[in-house]
NUZAVEX-513395 format. One record per residue (C-alpha): residue number from 1; x, y, z; residue in one letter. Coordinates in pm, 1 decimal. Example, Ala and Ser with C-alpha at 12.3 -4.5 7.8 and 13.67 -1.06 7.14 Angstrom:
! residues 2
MARVO / nr / c1 / c2 / c3 / rest
MARVO / 1 / 1230.0 / -450.0 / 780.0 / A;
MARVO / 2 / 1367.0 / -106.0 / 714.0 / S;
This chain:
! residues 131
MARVO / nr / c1 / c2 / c3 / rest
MARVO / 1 / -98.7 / 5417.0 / 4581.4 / X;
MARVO / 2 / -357.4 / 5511.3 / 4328.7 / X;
MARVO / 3 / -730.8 / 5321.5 / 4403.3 / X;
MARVO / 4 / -926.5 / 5346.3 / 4139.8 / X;
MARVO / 5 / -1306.7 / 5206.9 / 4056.8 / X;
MARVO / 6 / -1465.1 / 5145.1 / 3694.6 / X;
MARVO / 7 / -1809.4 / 5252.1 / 3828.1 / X;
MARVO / 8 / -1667.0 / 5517.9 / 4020.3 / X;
MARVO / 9 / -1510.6 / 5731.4 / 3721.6 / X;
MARVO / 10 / -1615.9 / 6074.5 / 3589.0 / X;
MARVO / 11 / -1719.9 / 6163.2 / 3279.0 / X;
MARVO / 12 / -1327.7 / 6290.1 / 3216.0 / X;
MARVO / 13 / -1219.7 / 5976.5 / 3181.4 / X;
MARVO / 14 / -1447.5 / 5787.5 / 2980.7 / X;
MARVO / 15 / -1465.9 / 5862.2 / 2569.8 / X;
MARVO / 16 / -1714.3 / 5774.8 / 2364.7 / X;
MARVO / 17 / -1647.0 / 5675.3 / 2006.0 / X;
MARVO / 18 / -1921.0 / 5535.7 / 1738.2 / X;
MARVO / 19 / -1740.5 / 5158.2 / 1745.9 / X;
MARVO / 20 / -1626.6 / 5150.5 / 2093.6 / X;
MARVO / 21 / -1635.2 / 5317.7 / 2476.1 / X;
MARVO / 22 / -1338.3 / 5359.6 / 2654.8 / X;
MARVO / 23 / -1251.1 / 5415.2 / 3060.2 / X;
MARVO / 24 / -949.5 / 5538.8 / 3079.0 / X;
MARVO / 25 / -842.4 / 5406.0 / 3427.4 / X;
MARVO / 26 / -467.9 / 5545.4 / 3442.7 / X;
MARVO / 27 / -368.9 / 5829.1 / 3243.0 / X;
MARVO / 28 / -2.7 / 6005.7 / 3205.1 / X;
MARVO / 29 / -142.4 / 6234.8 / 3506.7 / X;
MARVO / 30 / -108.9 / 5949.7 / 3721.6 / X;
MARVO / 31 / 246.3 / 5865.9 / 3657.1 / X;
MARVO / 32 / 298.7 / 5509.8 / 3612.4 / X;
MARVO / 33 / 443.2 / 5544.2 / 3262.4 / X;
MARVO / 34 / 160.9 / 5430.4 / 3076.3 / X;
MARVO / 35 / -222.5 / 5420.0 / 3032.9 / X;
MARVO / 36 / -470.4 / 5187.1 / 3134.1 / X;
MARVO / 37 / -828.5 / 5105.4 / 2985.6 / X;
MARVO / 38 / -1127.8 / 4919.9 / 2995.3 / X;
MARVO / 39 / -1239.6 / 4937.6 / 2698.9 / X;
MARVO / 40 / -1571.5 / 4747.5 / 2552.5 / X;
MARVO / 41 / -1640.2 / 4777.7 / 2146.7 / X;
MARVO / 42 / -1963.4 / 4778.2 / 1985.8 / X;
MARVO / 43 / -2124.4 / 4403.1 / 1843.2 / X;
MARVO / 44 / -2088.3 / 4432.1 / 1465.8 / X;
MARVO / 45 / -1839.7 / 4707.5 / 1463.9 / X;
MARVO / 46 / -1490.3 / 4711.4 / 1185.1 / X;
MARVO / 47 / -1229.9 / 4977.0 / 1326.7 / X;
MARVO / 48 / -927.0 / 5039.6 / 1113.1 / X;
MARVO / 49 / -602.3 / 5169.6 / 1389.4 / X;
MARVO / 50 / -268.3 / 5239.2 / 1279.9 / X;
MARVO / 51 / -118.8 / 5339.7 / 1595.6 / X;
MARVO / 52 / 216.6 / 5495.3 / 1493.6 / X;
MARVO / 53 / 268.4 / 5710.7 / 1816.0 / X;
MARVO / 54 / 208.7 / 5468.9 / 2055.7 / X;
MARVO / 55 / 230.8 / 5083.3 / 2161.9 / X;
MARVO / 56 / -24.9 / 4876.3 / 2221.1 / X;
MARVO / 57 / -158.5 / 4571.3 / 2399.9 / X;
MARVO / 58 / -466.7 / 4457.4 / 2433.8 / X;
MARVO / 59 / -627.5 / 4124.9 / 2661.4 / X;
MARVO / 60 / -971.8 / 4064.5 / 2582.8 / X;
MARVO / 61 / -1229.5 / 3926.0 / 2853.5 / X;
MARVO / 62 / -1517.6 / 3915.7 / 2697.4 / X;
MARVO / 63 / -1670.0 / 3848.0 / 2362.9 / X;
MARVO / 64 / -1538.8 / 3769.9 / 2006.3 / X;
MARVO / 65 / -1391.6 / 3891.6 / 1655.6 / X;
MARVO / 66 / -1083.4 / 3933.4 / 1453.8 / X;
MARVO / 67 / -800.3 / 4129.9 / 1432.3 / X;
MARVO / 68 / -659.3 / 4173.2 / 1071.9 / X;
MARVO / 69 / -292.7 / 4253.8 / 964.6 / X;
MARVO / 70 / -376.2 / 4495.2 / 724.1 / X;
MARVO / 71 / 47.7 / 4431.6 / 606.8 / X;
MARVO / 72 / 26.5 / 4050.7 / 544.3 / X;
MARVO / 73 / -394.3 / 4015.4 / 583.0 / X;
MARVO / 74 / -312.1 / 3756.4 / 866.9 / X;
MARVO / 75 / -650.8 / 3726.5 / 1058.5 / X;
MARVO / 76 / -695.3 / 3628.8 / 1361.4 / X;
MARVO / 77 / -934.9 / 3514.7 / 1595.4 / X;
MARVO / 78 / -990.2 / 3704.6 / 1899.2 / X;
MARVO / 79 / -1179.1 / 3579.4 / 2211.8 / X;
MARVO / 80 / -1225.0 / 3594.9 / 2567.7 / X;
MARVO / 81 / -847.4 / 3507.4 / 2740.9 / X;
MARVO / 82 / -660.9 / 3628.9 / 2430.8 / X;
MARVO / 83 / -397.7 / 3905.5 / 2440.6 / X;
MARVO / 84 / -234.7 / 4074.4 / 2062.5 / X;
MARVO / 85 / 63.5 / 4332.0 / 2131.9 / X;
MARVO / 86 / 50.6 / 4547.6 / 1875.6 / X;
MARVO / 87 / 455.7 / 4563.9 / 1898.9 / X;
MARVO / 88 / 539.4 / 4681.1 / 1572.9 / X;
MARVO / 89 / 272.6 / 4973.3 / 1487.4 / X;
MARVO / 90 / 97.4 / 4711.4 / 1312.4 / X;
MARVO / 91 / -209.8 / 4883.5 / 1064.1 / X;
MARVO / 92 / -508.1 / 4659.8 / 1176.6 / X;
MARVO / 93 / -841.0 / 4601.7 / 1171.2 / X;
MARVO / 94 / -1060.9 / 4488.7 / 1431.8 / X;
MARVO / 95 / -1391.5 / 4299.6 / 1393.2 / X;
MARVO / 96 / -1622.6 / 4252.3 / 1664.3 / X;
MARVO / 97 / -1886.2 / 3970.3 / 1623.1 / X;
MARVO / 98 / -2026.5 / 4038.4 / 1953.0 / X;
MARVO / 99 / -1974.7 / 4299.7 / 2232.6 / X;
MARVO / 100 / -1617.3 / 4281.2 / 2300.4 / X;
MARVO / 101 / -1445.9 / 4420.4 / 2643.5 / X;
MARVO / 102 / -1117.2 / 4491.7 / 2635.7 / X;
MARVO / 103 / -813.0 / 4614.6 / 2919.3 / X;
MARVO / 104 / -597.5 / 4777.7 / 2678.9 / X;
MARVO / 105 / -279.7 / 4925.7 / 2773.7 / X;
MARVO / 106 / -62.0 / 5249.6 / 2587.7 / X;
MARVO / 107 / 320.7 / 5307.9 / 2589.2 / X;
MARVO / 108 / 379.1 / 5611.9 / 2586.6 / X;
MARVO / 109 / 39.9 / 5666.2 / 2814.1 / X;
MARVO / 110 / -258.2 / 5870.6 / 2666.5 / X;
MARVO / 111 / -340.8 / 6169.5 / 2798.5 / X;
MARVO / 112 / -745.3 / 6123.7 / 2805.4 / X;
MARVO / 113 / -921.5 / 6246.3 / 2549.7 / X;
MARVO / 114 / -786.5 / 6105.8 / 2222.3 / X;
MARVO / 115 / -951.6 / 6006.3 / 1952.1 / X;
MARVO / 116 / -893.6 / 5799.8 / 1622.0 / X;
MARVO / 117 / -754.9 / 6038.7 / 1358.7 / X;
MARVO / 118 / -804.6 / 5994.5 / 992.0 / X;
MARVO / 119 / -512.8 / 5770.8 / 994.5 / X;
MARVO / 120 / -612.4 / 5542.6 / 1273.2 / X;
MARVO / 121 / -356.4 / 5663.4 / 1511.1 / X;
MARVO / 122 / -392.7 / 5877.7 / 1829.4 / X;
MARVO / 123 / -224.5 / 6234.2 / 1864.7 / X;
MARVO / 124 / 73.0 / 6222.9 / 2129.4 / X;
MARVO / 125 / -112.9 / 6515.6 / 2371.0 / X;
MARVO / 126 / 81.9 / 6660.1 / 2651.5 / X;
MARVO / 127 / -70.0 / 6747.7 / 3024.7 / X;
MARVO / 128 / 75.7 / 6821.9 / 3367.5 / X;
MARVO / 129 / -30.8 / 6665.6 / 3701.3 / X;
MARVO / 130 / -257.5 / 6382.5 / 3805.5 / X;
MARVO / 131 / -649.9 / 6412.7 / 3711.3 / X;
């Protein structure tokens, strides 16, 4: 059984990005198959994601914005007790009106320390072992 505690977690497994902060609770190390992150994004922020390596879901719990189809330009409202699967790669954009806080979850998992590319996407990064 892996026990694991937000306020508890070491500077390896938290990235910091200029839109958003992310605590990356279970990582490939761990072995479940995918990641796991709590993930809270900056009030006022727009962050363009195109994540063509990976799939995505996403439950927010607190705060507000929009997530835009960047295909069809669908927007949508995103608030606290809402969930978007991003099940098809979608490009998107998301809004945040206010602080948002996210549990966000990556199939195949992230490694740790990925970033945003230029394209919006993270890398697919290999490691060995639990961290």
């Amino acid at each position: 059984m892996i026990i694991r505690r937000l306020d508890e977690l070491g500077a390896d497994r938290q990235v910091d990005a200029t839109n958003w902060t992310s605590r990356r609770l279970l990582l490939k190390g761990d072995g479940m198959g995918f990641s796991l992150h709590d993930t809270v994004i900056r009030a006022g922020t727009t962050t363009e994601m195109h994540y063509a390596n990976h799939l995505e879901a996403v439950y927010c719990i607190e705060g507000s914005g929009t997530v835009t189809l960047k295909g069809s330009g669908e927007v949508i409202p995103i608030e606290a007790g809402t969930v978007y699967a991003l099940d098809q790669h979608d490009e998107h954009v998301l809004r945040a009106s206010t602080r948002m806080r996210m549990v966000c979850v990556f199939n195949p998992p992230l490694v740790g320390p990925e970033v945003h590319d230029a394209t919006g996407a993270y890398p697919l990064l290999e490691s060995s072992g639990a961290s």
